[in-house]
N, C-alpha and C positions, 0 to 999 in steps of 0.2 A: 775502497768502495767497489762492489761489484754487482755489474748491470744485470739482471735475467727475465727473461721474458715468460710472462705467467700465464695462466690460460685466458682467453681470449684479448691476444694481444697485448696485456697492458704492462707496463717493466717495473720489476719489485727492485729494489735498492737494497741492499746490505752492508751496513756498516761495519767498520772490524775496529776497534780501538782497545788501549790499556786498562780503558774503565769498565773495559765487560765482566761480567758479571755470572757468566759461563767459565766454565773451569772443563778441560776436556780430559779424560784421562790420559796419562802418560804414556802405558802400554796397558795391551790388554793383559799379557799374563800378571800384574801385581792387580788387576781388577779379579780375575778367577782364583790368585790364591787368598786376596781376602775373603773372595764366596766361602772357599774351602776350612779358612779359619773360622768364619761366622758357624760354617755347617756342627765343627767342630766345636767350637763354645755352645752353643745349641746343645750338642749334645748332652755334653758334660752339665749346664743348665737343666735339659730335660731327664735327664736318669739322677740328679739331686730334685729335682719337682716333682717327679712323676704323681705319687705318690699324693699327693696336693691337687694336682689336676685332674687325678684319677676321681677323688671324690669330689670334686666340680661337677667333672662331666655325669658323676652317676646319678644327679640329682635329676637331673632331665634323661629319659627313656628314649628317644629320638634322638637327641641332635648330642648324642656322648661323644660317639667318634668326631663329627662336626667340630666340637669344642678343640678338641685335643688336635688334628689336623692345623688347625686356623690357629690355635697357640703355637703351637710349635712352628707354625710360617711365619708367624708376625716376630716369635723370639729371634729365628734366625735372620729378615730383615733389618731388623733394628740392629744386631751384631754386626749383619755386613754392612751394615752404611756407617757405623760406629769403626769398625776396622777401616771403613775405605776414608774418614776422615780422618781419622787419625794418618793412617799413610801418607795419604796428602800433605795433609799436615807438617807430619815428619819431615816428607821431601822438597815443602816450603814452594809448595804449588800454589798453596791454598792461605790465606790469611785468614784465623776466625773472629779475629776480635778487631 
């Protein structure tokens, strides 16, 4: 347990125990190469999609690029959290079930 003192004086508590429920990464570099494989499935994802999204976006006259921008962010987040659990996973940081 560790004492700290908050703004106007008053002392916040912090527990640290086995049942937490926070998982900290291991190191940084297995956090940035799974960015770079999500970037990478992204890719290979979006040049097999394109094509698909391309006439999504063409239906609306404004917001095309919008669509295609915010696809392509959302494919590549769901791949790095999907990479960075599996990793975890793998190296038995993490319990899922």
């Amino acid at each position: 347990m560790t004492n700290a003192r908050g703004p106007g004086s008053e002392t916040l508590e912090e527990t640290t125990g086995s049942d937490a429920c926070v998982c900290s990464i291991g190191n940084t570099v297995e956090h940035y190469v799974t960015g770079i494989l999500g970037l990478v499935a992204t890719l290979v994802v979006g040049v097999q999609a394109y094509p698909w999204f391309q006439s999504v976006a063409g239906t609306t006259t404004y917001l095309g690029s919008t669509w295609l921008v915010f696809s392509f962010a959302t494919i590549w987040l769901v791949c790095w959290i999907a990479l960075e659990l599996a990793w975890e996973w793998r190296a038995g940081r993490i319990h899922l079930l």
